[in-house]
C-alpha positions as CSV (number, residue, x, y, z in Angstrom):
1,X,181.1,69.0,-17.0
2,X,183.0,67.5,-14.0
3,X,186.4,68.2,-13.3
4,X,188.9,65.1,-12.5
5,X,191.4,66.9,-10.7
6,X,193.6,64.7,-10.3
7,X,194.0,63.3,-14.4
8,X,194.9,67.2,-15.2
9,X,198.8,68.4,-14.9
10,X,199.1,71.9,-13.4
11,X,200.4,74.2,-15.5
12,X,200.4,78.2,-15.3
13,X,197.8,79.5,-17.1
14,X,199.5,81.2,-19.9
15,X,200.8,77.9,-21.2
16,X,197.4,76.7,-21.3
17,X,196.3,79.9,-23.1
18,X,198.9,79.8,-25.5
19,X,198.4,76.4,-26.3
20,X,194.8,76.9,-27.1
21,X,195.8,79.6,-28.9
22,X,198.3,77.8,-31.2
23,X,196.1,75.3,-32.1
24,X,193.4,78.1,-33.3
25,X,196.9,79.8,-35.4
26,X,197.4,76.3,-37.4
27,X,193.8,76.4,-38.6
28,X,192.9,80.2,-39.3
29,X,196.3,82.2,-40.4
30,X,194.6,85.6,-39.7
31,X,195.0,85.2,-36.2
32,X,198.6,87.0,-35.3
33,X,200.5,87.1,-32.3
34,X,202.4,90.2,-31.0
35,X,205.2,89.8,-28.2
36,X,207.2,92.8,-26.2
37,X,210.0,90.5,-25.8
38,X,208.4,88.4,-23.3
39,X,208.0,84.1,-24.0
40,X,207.7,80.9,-22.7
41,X,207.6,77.1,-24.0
42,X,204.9,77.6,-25.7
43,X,205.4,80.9,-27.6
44,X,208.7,79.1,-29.3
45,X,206.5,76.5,-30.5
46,X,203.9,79.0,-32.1
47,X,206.9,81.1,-33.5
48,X,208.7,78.0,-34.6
49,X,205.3,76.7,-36.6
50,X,204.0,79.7,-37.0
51,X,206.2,82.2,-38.3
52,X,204.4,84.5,-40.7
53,X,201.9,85.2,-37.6
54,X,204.1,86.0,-34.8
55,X,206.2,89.3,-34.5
56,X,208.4,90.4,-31.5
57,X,208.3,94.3,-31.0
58,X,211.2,94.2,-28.5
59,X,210.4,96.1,-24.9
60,X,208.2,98.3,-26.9
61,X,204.8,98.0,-25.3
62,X,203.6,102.0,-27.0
63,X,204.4,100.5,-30.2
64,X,202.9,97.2,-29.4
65,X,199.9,98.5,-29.0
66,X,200.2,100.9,-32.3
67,X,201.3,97.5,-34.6
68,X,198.3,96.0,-33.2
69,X,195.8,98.2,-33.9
70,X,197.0,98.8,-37.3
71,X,197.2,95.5,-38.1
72,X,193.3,94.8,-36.8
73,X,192.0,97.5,-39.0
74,X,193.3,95.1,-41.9
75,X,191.2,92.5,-40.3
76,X,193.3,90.2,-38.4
77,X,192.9,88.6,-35.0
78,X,195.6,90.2,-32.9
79,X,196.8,88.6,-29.6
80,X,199.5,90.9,-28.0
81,X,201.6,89.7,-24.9
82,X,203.5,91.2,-22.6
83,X,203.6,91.8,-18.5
84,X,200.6,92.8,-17.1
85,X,201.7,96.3,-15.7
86,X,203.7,96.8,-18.6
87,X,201.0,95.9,-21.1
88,X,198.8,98.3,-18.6
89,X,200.1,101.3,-17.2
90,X,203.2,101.9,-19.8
91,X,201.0,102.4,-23.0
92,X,197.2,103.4,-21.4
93,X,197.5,106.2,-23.8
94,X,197.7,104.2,-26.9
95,X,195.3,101.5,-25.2
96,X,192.4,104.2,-24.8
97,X,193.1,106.4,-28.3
98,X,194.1,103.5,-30.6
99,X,192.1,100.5,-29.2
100,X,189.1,101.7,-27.1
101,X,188.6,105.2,-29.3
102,X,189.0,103.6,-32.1
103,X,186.5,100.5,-31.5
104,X,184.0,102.7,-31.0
105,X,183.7,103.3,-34.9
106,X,185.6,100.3,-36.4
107,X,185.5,96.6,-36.2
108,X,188.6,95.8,-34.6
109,X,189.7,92.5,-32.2
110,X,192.8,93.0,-30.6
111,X,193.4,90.7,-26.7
112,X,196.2,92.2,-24.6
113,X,197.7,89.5,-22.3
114,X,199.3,90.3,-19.2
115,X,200.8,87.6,-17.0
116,X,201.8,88.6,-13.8
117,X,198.5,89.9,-12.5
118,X,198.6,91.4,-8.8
119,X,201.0,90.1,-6.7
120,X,202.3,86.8,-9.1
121,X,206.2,88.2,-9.8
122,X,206.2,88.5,-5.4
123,X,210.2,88.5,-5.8
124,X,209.9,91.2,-8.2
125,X,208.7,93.7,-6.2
126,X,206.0,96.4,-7.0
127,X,208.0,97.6,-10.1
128,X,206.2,94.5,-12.1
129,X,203.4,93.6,-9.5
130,X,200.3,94.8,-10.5
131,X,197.6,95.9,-8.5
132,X,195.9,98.3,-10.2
133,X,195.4,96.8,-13.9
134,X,191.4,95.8,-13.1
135,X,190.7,100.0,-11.9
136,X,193.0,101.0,-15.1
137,X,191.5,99.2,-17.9
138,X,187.9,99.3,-16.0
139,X,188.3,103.0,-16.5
140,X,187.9,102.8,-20.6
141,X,184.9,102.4,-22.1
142,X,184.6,99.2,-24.9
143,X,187.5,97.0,-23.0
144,X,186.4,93.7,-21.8
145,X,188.3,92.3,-19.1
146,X,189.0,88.8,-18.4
147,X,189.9,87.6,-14.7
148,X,191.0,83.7,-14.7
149,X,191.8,81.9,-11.5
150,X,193.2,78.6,-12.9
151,X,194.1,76.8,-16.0
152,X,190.4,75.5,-16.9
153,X,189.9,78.7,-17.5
154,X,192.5,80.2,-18.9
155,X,192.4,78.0,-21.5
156,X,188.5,78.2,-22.5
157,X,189.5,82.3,-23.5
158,X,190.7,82.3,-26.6
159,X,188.3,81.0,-28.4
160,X,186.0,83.5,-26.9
161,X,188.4,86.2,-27.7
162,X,188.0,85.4,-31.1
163,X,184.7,85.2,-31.4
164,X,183.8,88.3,-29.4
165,X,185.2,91.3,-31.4
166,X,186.3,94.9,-30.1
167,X,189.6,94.9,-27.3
168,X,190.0,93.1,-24.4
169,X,192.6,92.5,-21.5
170,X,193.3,88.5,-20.4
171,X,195.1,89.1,-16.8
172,X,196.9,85.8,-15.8
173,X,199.1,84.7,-13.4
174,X,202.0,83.8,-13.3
175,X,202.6,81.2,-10.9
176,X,201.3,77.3,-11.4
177,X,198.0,77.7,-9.6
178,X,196.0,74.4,-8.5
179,X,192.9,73.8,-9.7
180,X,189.3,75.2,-8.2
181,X,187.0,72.2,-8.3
182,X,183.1,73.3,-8.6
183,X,180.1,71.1,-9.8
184,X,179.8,72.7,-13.2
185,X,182.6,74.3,-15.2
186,X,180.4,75.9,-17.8
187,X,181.6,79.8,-18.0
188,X,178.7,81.3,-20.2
189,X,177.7,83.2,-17.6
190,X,180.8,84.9,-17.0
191,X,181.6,83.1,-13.6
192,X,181.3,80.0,-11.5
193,X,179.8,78.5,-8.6
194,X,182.6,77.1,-6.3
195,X,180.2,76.6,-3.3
196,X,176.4,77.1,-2.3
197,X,175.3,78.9,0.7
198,X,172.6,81.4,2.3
199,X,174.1,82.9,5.0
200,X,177.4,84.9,3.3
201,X,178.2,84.7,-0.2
202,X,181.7,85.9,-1.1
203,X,182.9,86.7,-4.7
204,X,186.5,87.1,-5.7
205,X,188.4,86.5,-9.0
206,X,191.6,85.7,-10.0
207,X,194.3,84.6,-7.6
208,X,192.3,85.7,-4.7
209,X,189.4,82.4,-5.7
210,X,192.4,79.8,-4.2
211,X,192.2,82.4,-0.9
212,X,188.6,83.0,-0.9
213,X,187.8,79.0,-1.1
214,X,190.1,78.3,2.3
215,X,188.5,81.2,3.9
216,X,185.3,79.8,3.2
217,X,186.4,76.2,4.6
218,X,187.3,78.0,8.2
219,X,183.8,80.2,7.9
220,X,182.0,77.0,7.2
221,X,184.1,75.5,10.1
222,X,182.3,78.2,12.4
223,X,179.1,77.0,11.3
224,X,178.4,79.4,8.6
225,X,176.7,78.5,5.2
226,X,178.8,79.6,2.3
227,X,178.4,80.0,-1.0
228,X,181.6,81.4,-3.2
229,X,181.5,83.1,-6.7
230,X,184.9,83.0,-8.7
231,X,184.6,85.9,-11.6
232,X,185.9,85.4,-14.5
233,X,184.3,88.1,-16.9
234,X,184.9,91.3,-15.0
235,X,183.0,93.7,-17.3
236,X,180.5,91.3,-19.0
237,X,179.1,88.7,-16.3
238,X,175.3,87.7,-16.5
239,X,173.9,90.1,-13.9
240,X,170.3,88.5,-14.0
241,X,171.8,85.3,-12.6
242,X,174.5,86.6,-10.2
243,X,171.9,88.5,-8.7
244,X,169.7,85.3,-7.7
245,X,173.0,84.0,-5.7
246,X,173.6,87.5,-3.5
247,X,169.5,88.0,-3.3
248,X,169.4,84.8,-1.2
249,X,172.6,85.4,0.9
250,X,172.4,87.4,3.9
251,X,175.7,89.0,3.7
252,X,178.0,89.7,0.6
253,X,181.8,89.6,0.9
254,X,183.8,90.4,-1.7
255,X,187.8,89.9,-2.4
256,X,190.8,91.3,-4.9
257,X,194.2,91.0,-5.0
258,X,193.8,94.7,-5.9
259,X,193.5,97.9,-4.3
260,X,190.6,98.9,-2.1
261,X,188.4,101.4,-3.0
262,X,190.1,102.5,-6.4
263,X,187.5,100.7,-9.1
264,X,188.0,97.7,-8.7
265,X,185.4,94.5,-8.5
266,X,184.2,96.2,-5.2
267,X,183.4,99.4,-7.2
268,X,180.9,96.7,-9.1
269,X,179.1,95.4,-6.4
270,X,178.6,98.8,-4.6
271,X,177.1,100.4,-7.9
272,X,175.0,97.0,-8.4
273,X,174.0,97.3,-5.2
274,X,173.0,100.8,-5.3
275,X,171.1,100.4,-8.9
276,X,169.0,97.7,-8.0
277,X,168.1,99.1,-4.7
278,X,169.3,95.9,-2.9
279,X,169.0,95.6,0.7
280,X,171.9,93.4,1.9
281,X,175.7,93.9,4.3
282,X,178.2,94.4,1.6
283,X,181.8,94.3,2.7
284,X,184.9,95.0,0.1
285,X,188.4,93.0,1.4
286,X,191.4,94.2,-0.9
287,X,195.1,95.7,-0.7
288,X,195.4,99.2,1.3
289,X,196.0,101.6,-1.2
290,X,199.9,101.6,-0.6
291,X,203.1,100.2,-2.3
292,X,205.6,97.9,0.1
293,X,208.7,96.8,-0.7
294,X,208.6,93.5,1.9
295,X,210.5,90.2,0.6
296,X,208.7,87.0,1.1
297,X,206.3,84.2,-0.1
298,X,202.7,85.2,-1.5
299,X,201.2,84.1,1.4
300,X,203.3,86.2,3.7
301,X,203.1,89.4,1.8
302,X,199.5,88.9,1.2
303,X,199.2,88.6,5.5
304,X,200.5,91.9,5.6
305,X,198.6,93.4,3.4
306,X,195.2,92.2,4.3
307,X,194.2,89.6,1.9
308,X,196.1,86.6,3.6
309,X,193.5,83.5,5.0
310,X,194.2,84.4,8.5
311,X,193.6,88.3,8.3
312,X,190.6,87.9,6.0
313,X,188.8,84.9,7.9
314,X,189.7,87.3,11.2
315,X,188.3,90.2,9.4
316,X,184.9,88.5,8.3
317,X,184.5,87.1,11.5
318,X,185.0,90.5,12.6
319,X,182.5,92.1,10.7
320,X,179.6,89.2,11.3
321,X,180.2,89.3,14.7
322,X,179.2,93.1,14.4
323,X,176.3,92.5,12.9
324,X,174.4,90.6,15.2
């Protein structure tokens, strides 16, 4: 299916989400939503239509987590929202006993959102940035982890989410993001081909897709062939048919708007890598392991970094360059 950019309105990706979601919670009233006193537009409409399947816990994300799992063991179809370091790092206790533990033996669907993945509140500060959820919840056995880089899709995951049981975590941002265009928007596989090419193939998720496709422009610009993965399904992509696109490249480049080096997507690649005995240059671009407290734009703070266009197109340039 083509994408005709230009007919769709941006919106951030949680309103796309939630509206998706809504429309699943007028037809099938065992779906229930869960809130730590966070909303938006859309969450007052599904609390305004909806009100026997929404609850607000207040800014209680341990208990949040507790309601929800309870409430799954009943058999519903639990979405619970929050901020993504909140809905993270403040109950990972209760995540791994009540909801990865406890899947292990029961049939349970419970899908923790968190907007605000890495770097999206940049005002903020690192106090609700989050830079660390993808190593976190990577750690836990049974937790799928969903990575989306626009609206298109944000909004194709609920209805996976409901149809896949056991937990997962939906990390969006929170910022209006434009859309990535690619020939074929057909997720099944877990991720998407933004652009083809045999020389470097680079493959980023999330927020860092918008960086990773102008990067690619300025390598192509240099007379490099391209090709660019954006990866949606961080724990359950189809690794038969990723592999075809880095066994043709000559070099694999991969980017996060995560820490380096601290299990994130370049933890993947280095075990795939290693367990399939490839033969190729990997190299892993994310944040130095390190908490700043700079003011400014995404695209400034990102610069300093190491995850801004500039310093990554510098940096890959760098690295080919040594190769040769």
């Amino acid at each position: 299916m083509k994408i005709e950019k230009n007919k769709i309105k941006l919106k951030a990706m949680r309103d796309t989400f939630l509206y998706r979601l809504y429309k699943h919670m007028l037809e099938d009233k065992k779906i229930i939503f869960v809130s730590a006193d966070f909303g938006s537009p859309v969450l007052d409409k599904i609390r305004e239509d909806c009100p026997d399947q929404f609850y607000n816990v207040g800014i209680a994300e341990q208990n949040l987590i507790n309601g929800c799992s309870g409430l799954a063991l009943e058999g519903y179809k639990i979405f619970a929202y929050a901020i993504a370091p909140f809905i993270t790092m403040r109950c990972f206790e209760q995540i791994r006993v009540n909801l990865a533990l406890l899947s292990k033996v029961r049939d349970i669907n419970v899908n923790l959102i968190g907007v605000g993945a890495g770097y999206s509140y940049v005002v903020s500060g690192p106090t609700h940035q989050c830079y660390e959820d993808i190593s976190i919840m990577r750690s836990l056995p049974n937790v799928k982890i969903f990575s989306p880089s626009d609206q298109i899709t944000a909004e194709s995951l609920p209805r996976k989410c409901l149809l896949e049981k056991g937990p997962k975590y939906i990390r969006l941002d929170a910022q209006v993001l434009d859309i990535l265009v690619c020939k074929d928007i057909n997720l099944q596989y877990g991720f998407r081909s933004i652009f083809d090419g045999d020389d470097i193939l680079i493959i980023s998720t999330g927020y860092l897709s918008h960086t990773a496709v102008k990067v690619a422009v300025n390598l192509k610009n240099k007379g490099f062939s391209v090709g660019l993965i954006d990866l949606l399904d961080i724990t359950g992509f189809d690794e038969k048919r990723l592999l075809k696109y880095i066994n043709k490249a000559s070099y694999l480049v991969s980017m996060e708007e995560g820490f380096i080096g601290r299990g994130g997507i370049d933890s993947i690649f280095y075990n795939l890598i290693n367990r399939k005995g490839i033969s190729i240059e990997y190299k892993a671009f994310g944040v130095y392991p390190d908490y700043i407290f700079e003011i400014g734009d995404r695209s400034y703070i990102h610069e300093i970094v190491g995850i801004g266009k500039k310093v990554l197109t510098r940096k890959i340039l760098s690295f080919l360059k040594g190769k040769k």
